[in-house]
C-alpha positions in Angstrom: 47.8 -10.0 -24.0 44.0 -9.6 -23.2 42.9 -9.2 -19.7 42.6 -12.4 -17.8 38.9 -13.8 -17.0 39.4 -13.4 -13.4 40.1 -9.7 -13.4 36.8 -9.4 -15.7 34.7 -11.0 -13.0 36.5 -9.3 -10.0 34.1 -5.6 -9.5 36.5 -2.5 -8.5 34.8 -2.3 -4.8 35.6 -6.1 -4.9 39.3 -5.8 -4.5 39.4 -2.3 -2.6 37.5 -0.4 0.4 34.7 1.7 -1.2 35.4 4.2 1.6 38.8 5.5 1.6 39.4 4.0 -2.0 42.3 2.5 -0.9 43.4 -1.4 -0.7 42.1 -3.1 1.9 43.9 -3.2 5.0 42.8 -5.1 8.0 39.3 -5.8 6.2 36.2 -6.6 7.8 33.2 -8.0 6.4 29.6 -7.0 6.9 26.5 -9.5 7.3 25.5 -7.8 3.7 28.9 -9.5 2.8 31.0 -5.7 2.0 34.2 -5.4 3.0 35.8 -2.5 4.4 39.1 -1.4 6.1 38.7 -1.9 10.3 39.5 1.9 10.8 37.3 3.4 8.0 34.9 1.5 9.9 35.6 2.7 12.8 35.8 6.1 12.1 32.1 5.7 10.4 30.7 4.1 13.5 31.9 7.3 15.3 29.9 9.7 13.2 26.3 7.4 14.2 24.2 8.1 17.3 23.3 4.1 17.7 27.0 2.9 18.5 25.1 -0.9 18.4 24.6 -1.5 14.5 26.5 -0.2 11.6 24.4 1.3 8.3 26.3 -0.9 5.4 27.9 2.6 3.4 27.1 0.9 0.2 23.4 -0.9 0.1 22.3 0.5 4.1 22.0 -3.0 4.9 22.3 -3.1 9.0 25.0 -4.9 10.9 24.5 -5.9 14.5 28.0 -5.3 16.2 29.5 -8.2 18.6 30.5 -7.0 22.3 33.9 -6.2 21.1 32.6 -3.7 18.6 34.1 -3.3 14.9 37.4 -4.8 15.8 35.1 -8.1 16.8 34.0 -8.7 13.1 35.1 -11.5 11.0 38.2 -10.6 9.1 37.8 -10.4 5.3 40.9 -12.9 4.8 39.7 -14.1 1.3 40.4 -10.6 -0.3 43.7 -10.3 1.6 44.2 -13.9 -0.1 42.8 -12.8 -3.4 44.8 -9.8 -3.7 48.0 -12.1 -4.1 46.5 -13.5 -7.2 45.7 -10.5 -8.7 48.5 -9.2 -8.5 50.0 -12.4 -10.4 47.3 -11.5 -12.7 47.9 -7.7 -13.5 51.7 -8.2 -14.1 50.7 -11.1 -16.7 48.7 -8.6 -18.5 50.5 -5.2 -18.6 51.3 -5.1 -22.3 54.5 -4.0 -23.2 56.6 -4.5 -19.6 58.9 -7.5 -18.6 58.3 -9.8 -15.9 61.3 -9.4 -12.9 62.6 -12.0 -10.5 60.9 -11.3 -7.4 63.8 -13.6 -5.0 66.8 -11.9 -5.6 68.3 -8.1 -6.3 69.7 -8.4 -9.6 66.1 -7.9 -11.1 66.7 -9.8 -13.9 64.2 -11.4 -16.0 61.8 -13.9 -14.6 61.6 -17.3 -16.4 59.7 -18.7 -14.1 56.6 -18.8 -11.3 56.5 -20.8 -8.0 52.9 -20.6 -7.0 53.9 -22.2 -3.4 55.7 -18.7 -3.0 53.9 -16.4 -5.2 57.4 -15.4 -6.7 58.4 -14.5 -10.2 62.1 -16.5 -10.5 65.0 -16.2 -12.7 67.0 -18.6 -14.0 69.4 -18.5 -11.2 66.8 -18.3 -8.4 64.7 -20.9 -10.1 67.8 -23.5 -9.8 68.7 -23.1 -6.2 64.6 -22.6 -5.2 64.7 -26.3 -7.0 68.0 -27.5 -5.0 66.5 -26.3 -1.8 65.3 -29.2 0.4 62.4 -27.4 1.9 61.4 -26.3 -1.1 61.3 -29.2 -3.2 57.8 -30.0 -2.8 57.0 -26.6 -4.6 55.4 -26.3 -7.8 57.5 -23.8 -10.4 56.2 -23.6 -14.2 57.5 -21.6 -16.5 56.4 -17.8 -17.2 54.3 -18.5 -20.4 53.0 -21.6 -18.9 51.8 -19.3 -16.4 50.7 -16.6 -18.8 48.6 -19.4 -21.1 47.1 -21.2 -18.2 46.7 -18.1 -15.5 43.1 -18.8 -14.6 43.5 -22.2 -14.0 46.8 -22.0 -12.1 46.2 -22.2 -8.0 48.4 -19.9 -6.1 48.6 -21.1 -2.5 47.0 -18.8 -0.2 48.1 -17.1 2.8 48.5 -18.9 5.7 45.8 -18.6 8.1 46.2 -16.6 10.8 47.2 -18.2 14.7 44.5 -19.1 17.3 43.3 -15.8 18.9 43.8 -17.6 22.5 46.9 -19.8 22.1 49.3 -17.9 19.4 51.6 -20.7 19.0 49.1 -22.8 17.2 47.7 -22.5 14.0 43.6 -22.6 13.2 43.3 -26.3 11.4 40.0 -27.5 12.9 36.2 -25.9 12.2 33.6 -26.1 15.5 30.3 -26.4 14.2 28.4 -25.5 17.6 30.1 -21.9 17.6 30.7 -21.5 13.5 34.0 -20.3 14.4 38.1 -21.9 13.5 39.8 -23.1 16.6 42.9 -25.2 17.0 43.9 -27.9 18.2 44.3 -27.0 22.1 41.0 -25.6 22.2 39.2 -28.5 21.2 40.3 -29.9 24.6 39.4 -26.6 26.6 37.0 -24.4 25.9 35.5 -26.7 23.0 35.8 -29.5 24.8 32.1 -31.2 24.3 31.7 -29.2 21.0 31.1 -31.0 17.6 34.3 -30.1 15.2 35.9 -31.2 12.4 39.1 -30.4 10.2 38.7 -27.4 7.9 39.4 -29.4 4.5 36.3 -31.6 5.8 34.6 -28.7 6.6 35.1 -26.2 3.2 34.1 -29.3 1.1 30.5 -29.4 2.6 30.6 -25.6 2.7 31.2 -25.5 -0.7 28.6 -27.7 -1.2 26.3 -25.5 0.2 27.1 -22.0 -1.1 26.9 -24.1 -4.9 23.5 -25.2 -4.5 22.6 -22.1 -3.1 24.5 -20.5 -5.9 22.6 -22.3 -8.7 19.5 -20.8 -7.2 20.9 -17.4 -6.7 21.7 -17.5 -10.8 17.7 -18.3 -11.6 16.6 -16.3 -9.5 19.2 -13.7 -11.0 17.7 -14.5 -14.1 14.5 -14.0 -13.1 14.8 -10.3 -11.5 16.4 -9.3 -14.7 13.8 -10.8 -16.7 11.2 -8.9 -14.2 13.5 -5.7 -14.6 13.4 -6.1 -18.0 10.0 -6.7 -17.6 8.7 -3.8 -15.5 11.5 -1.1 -17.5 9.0 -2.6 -20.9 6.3 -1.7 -18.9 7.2 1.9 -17.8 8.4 2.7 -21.0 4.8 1.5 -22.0 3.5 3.7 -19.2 5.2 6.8 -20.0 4.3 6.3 -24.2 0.7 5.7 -22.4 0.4 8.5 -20.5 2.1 10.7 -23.7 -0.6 9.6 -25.8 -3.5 10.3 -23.1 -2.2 14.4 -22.4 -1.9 14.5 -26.0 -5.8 13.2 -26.3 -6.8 15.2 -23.4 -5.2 18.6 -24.8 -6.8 17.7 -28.1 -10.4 17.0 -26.6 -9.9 20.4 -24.5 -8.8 22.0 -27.2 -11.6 20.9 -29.4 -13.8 21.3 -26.7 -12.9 24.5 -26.5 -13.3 25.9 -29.9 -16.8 24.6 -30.2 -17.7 26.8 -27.0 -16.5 29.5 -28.3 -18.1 28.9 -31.7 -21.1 27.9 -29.4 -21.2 31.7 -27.5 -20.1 33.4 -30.6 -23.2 31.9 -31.8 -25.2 32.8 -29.4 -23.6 36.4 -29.3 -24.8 37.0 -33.2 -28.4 35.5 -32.2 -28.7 38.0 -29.2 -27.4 41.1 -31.2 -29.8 40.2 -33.9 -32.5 40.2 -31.8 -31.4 43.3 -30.3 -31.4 45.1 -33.8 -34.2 43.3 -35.1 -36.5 45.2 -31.8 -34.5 48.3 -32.3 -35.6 48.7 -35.9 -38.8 47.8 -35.4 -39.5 50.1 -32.2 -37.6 52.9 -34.1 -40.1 52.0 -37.0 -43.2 52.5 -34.7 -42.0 55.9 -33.0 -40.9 57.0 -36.3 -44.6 56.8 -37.6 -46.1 58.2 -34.3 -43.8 61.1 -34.6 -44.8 61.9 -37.9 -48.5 61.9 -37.2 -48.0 63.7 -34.4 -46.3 66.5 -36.5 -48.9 66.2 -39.0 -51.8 66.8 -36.4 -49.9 69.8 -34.7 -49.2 71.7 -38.4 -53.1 70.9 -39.2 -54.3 72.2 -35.6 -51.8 75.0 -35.6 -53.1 76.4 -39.0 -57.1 75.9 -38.4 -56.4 77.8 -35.1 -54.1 80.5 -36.8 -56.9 80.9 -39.5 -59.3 81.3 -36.8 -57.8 83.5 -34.3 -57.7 86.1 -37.5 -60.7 85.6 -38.4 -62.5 86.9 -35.4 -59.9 89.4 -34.2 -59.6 91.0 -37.6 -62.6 90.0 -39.5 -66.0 91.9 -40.0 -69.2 90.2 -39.0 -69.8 89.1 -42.9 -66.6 87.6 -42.7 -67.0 85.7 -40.0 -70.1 84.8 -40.7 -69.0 83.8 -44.3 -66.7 80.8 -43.1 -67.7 80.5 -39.6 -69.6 77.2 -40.8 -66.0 75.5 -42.4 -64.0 77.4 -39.2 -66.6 75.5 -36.7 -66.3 72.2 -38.8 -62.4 72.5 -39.4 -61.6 72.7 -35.9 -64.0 70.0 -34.6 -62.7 67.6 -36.8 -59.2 68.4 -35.4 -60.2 68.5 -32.0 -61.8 64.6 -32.2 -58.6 63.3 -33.2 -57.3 61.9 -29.6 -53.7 61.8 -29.0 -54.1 58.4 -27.5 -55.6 57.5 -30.8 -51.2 57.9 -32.3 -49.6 57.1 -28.8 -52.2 54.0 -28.0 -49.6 51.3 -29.9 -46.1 52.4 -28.3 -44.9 51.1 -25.2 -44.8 52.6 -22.0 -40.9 52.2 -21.6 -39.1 52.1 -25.0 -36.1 50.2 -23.3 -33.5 47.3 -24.6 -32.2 45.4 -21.7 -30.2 42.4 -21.6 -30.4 39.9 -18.4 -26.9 37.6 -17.5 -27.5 34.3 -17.2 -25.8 34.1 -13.4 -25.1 30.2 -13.6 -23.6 29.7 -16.9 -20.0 30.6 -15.4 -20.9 27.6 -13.0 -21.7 25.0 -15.7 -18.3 22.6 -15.9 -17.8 21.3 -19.4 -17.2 17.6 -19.8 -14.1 16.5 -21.4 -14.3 12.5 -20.4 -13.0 10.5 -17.9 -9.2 9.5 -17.5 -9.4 5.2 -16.9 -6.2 2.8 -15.6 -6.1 -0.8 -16.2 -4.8 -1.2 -12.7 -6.9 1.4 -10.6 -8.0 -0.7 -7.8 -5.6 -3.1 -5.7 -6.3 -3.6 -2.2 -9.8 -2.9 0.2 -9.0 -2.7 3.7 -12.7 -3.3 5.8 -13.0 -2.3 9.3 -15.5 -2.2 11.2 -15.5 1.3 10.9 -14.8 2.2 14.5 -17.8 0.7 16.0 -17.4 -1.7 19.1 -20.2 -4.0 20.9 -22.6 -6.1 20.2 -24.4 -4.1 17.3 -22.7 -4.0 14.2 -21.5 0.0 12.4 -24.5 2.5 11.4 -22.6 4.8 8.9 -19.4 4.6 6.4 -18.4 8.2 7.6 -15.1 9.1 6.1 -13.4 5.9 6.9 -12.4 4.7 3.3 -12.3 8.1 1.2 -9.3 8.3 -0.4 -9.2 4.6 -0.4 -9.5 2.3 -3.8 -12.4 1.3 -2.6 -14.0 4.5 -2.0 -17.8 4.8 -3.6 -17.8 1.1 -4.2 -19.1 0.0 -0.4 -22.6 0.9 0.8 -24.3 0.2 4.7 -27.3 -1.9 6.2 -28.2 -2.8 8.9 -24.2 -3.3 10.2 -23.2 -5.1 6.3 -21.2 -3.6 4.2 -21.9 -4.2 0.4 -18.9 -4.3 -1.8 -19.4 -3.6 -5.5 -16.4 -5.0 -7.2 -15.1 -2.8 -9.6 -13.1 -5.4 -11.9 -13.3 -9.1 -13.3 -10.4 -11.0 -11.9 -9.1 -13.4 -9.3 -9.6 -11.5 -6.0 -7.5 -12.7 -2.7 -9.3 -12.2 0.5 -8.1 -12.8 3.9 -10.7 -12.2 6.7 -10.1 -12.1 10.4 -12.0 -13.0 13.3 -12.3 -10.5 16.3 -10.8 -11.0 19.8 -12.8 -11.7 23.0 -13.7 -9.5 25.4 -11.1 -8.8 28.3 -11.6 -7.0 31.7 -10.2 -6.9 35.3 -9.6 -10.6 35.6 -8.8 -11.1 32.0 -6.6 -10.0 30.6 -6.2 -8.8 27.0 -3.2 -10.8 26.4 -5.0 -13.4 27.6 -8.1 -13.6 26.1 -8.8 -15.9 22.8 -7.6 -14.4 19.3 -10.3 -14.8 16.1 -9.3 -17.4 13.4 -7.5 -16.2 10.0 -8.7 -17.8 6.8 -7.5 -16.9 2.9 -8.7 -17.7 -0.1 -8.5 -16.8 -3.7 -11.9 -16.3 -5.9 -13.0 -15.6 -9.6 -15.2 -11.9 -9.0 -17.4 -10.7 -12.0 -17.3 -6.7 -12.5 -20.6 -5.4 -10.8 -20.8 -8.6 -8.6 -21.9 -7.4 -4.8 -20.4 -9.1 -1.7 -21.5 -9.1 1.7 -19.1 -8.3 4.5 -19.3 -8.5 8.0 -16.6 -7.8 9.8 -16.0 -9.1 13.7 -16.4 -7.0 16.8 -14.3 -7.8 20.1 -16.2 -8.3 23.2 -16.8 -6.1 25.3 -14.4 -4.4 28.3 -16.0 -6.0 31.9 -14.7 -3.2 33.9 -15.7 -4.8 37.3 -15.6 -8.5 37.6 -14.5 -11.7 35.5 -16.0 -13.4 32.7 -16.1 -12.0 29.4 -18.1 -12.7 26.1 -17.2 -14.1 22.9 -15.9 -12.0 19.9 -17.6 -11.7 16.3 -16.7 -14.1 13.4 -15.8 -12.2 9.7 -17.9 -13.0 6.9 -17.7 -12.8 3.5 -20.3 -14.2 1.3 -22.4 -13.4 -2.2 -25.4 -11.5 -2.1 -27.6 -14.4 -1.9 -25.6 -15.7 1.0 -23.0 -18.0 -0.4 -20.3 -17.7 1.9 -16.9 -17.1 0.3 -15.0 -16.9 3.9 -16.3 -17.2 7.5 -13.5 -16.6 10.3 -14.6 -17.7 13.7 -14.0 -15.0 16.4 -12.8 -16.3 19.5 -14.7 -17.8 22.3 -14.8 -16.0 25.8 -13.8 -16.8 29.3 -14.0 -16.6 32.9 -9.9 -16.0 35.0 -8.0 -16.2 32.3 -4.6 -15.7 33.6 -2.4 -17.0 30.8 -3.0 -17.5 27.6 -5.3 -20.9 26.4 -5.3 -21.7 22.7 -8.4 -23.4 23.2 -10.2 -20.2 23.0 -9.1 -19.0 19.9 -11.3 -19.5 16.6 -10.7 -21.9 14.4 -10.2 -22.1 10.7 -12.2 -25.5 10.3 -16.2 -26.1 10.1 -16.6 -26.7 14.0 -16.4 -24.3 17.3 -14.7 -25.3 20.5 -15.5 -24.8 24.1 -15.5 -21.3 25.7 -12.4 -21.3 28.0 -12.5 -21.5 31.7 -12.4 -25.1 33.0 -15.6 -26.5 32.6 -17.5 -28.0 29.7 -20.4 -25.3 28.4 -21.9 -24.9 25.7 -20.0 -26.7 23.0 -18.6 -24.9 19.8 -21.3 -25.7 16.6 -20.4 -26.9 13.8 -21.0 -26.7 10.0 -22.6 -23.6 10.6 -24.4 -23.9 13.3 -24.5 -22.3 16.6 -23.1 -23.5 19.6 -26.8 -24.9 21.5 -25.1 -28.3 23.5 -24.2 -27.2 26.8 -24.7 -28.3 30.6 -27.3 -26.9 32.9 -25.1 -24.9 34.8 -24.2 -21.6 34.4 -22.5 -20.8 31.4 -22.1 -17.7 28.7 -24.5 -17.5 25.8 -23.5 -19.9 23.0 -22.0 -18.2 19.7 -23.8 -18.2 17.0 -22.9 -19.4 13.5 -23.6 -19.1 10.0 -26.8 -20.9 9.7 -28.4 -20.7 12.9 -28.2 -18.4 16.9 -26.3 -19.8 19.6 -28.2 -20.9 22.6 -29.0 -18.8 25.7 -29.3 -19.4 29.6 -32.1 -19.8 31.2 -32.3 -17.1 33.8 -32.2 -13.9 31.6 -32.8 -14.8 28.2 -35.3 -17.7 28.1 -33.0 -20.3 27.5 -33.2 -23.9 28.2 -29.7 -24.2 30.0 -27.5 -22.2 31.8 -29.3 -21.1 35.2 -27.0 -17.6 34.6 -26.1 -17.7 31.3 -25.8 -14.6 28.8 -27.6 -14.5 25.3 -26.3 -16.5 22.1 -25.2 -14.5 19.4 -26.9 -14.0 16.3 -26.0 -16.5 13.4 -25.1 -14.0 9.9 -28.2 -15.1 7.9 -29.9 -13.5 11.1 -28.2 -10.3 11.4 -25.0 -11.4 12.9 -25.9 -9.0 16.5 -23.8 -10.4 19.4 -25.7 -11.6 22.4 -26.5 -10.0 25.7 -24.2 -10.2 29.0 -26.3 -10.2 32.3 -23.7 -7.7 34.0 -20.9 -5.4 33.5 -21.0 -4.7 30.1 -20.2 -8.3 28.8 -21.6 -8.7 25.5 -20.3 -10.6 22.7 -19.2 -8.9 19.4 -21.4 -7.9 16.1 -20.5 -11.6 14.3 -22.0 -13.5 16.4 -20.3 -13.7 20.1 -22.0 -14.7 22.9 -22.9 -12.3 25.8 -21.7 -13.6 29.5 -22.7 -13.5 33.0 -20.3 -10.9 34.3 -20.1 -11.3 37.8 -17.9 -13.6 39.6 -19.6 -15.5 43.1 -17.3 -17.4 44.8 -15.7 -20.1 42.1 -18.5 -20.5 39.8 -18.1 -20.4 35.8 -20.7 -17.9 35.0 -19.4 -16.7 31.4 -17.7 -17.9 28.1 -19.1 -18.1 24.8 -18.0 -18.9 21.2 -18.4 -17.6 18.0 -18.2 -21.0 15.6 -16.8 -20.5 12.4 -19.4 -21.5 9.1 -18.0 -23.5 6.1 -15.0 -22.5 5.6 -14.0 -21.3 1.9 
């Protein structure tokens, strides 16, 4: 008989703990949903230094114990259920051995099952199980019944097990407030007010539930295999890829290779030529000097043998008969200069070959290895510069970085050279507000966060500035305004402009009002009183009263206002400078004391200085048009 469908489906680990190998006893079950027996557990929790969670053994998933420890986790009682049925199951399907009666000693053969009991019966045992009043309500079929219809056939579970406070009763009601079985006394005690409801009532809208969730689980089964299927394609594409480039790389080396050598060796055979070509040629000329030289010796040696005898053996006729030729002979001989032979050779008759000292140095060029996928995420900082004025160098903040050689400087602006056509996502952030003594940085106003998604051209440029905080007032109260994040194209079309947050004066707690926000208008710097009032599409915050206030932020379009007092302003009798709108430079304003300036994007500066109860700071960065 083949196997049935349900022991297909049902995994090894499924019906037995993956730890001791062993069927399950006592089994527990893990939020990752694994089973396993209570003292394997236990004995695994003893081996880990955190005695408060349990590392699943199978997928590391982590399990938050309950006061009570292991012994407190929700017993496994399905598998302890199951395990009846499979064991129906693998009897059924053992070729070859006889099914036994199960109720009585004789062993004889069973005829039939009663799946009330979960006991094989004989013929014998199945009449008086079918006699027996209290077991007349039982279902008994016969054995190939059984063996025909075995996945279909219920076999009545275990009973549940009795209420962990009152053992007497058994667990027939479900309480909803504490997800937990109870029975019937405790939902007149301890879950007296509690919403409950019977089990069978319960299980059908749990079922419910775990189905739907189920049909989604399939898809979205179907869909990681189709994206493993997917990404194993791709690998294998990868690795035939990358075979293909070493073998294209070796080949170009190897080519490369062979015409510098043929290169040198041809360069070796034009130097020795040379070599030999002077050689013969210098040999030439000192071969003809030598020979004239020797010729003039011989000539001079004879004249002056001839006329040494001549006059110390000769009589006077005899001299006198060839003094004229001896007179003439050796003249001749004598004008001949030896610089006259020797004039045409060169003062040092030497070969000598010069290295070239760089040519070691000169790095051949195979090519350039290209991926389809090099570049995948720019992180932009401000690149560890804080205040008012915006970075002054990239330094070695994004080398090793995807984005590294793509992003050049000015004037506090980074320009991004995008290295691919695509859809790009960009999510910019606007900077936090200053904090000091009276304000705290948990506090103080958090910059708005805006995404978008765009269509980039390869060699497209993008402006980026990115937001400064405030700055630390390390004496008083009131602090300014942080900077605003922008992104925009190179002839300012902004792509995404995140407001920084606006400043404040006593913050104790935190006030949403201060942060940025992701629409087209500012709001009001926090601290109690209205000042000068967020901008909006674009602009920077200008409408304020005339007392004293912070400098206004400044937008995307145009500078937030100024006081009066300090920075020739038109309100604010002790108000800080208005930030710089982007088109402008984006430089955050000016406080008036203690170091409160608003951040590079734009934040106001404030006062700084606290006299008596007067609101002497605040400011606001606005955010532009949003993308």
């Amino acid at each position: 008989m083949a196997e049935s469908k349900l022991l297909n489906w049902l995994s090894e680990d499924f019906l037995g703990c993956q730890i001791c190998l062993q069927p399950y006893h006592r089994p527990k079950v893990l939020s990752c949903l694994h089973s396993f027996c209570l003292q394997c557990l236990e004995e695994f929790l003893k081996k880990l230094k955190v005695k408060t969670e349990l590392d699943c053994p199978t997928c590391r998933s982590k399990t938050l114990l309950p006061g009570g420890g292991v012994a407190e986790l929700k017993e496994n009682f399905f598998v302890e259920s199951l395990k009846d049925t499979v064991d129906v199951h693998k009897k059924l399907t053992k070729e070859g051995e006889s099914l036994v009666c199960g109720s009585c000693e004789t062993k004889s053969g069973a005829e039939s099952f009663c799946t009330e009991c979960g006991d094989f019966l004989c013929d014998e045992c199945d009449t008086m199980h079918r006699r027996m009043k209290a077991l007349r309500g039982h279902q008994v079929i016969g054995v190939e019944q059984l063996k025909a219809e075995s996945d279909t056939v219920k076999i009545k579970p275990r009973p549940l097990p009795p209420c962990k406070i009152h053992s007497q009763e058994t667990l027939k009601f479900f309480c909803i407030d504490c997800s937990e079985a109870i029975c019937q006394v405790c939902t007149v005690l301890s879950h007296k007010d509690h919403e409950y409801e019977y089990f069978t009532d319960t299980a059908v809208k749990a079922k419910t539930n775990i189905r739907a969730l189920l049909a989604k689980t399939e898809k979205q089964m179907v869909d990681l295999k189709n994206a493993g299927q997917q990404a194993k394609a791709q690998k294998t594409e990868l690795k035939n890829n990358v075979t293909k480039t070493i073998e294209k790389i070796k080949r170009k080396a190897e080519q490369t290779s062979k015409e510098l050598v043929e290169l040198i060796n041809q360069q070796e055979a034009e130097l020795l030529d040379y070599v030999n070509t002077v050689s013969q040629t210098r040999s030439k000329e000192f071969s003809t000097a030598i020979e004239e030289i020797e010729t003039a010796t011989v000539a001079l040696e004879s004249a002056a043998e001839f006329g040494r005898n001549i006059v110390d053996h000769g009589s006077e006729y005899d001299i006198m008969a060839v003094s004229g030729e001896v007179n003439s002979r050796l003249k001749k001989l004598l004008h001949v200069e030896l610089t006259d032979i020797t004039n045409d050779l060169p003062a040092k008759a030497f070969v000598t070959f010069e290295e070239d000292k760089t040519s070691y140095k000169v790095k051949p060029y195979l090519g350039e290895v290209k991926t389809t996928q090099g570049f995948r995420t720019a992180r932009f900082t401000s690149l560890g510069t804080t205040g008012r004025l915006g970075p002054t160098s990239l330094g070695t903040h994004y080398r090793g970085q995807d984005h590294e050689g793509l992003v050049q400087l000015k004037d506090g602006i980074q320009y991004f050279i995008v290295p691919h056509t695509g859809k790009y996502r960009v999510e910019a952030a606007g900077s936090a507000a200053g904090w000091g003594v009276q304000d705290p940085k948990s506090a103080r106003g958090r910059g708005a966060v805006v995404r978008g998604t765009f269509q980039l051209q390869k060699g497209e440029v993008l402006k980026i500035l990115v937001g400064q905080e405030g700055g630390e007032n390390m004496s008083s109260s009131t602090v300014g305004g942080g900077g605003g994040t922008f992104v925009t194209k190179t002839d300012n079309t902004p792509l995404i402009v995140a407001g920084g947050a606006g400043g404040g004066y006593r913050m104790p707690g935190r006030n949403p009002n201060s942060d940025g926000t992701t629409t087209t208008a500012g709001q009001y710097s926090a601290g109690g009183r209205p000042n000068f009032a967020g901008g909006s599409d674009g602009k920077g915050a200008t409408q304020g009263d005339a007392d004293s206030v912070g400098g206004g932020g400044g937008g995307f379009l145009t500078d937030g206002a100024s006081g009066k007092d300090y920075f020739g302003g038109t309100k604010g009798s002790c108000g800080g400078e208005g930030g710089k709108a982007f088109v402008n430079g984006g430089v955050g304003g000016r406080g008036v004391f203690n170091n409160t300036e608003g951040g590079f994007g734009g934040g106001g500066g404030s006062h700084g200085q606290g006299v008596l109860d007067r609101l002497v700071g605040g400011s606001y960065t606005v955010a532009g048009d949003e993308a």
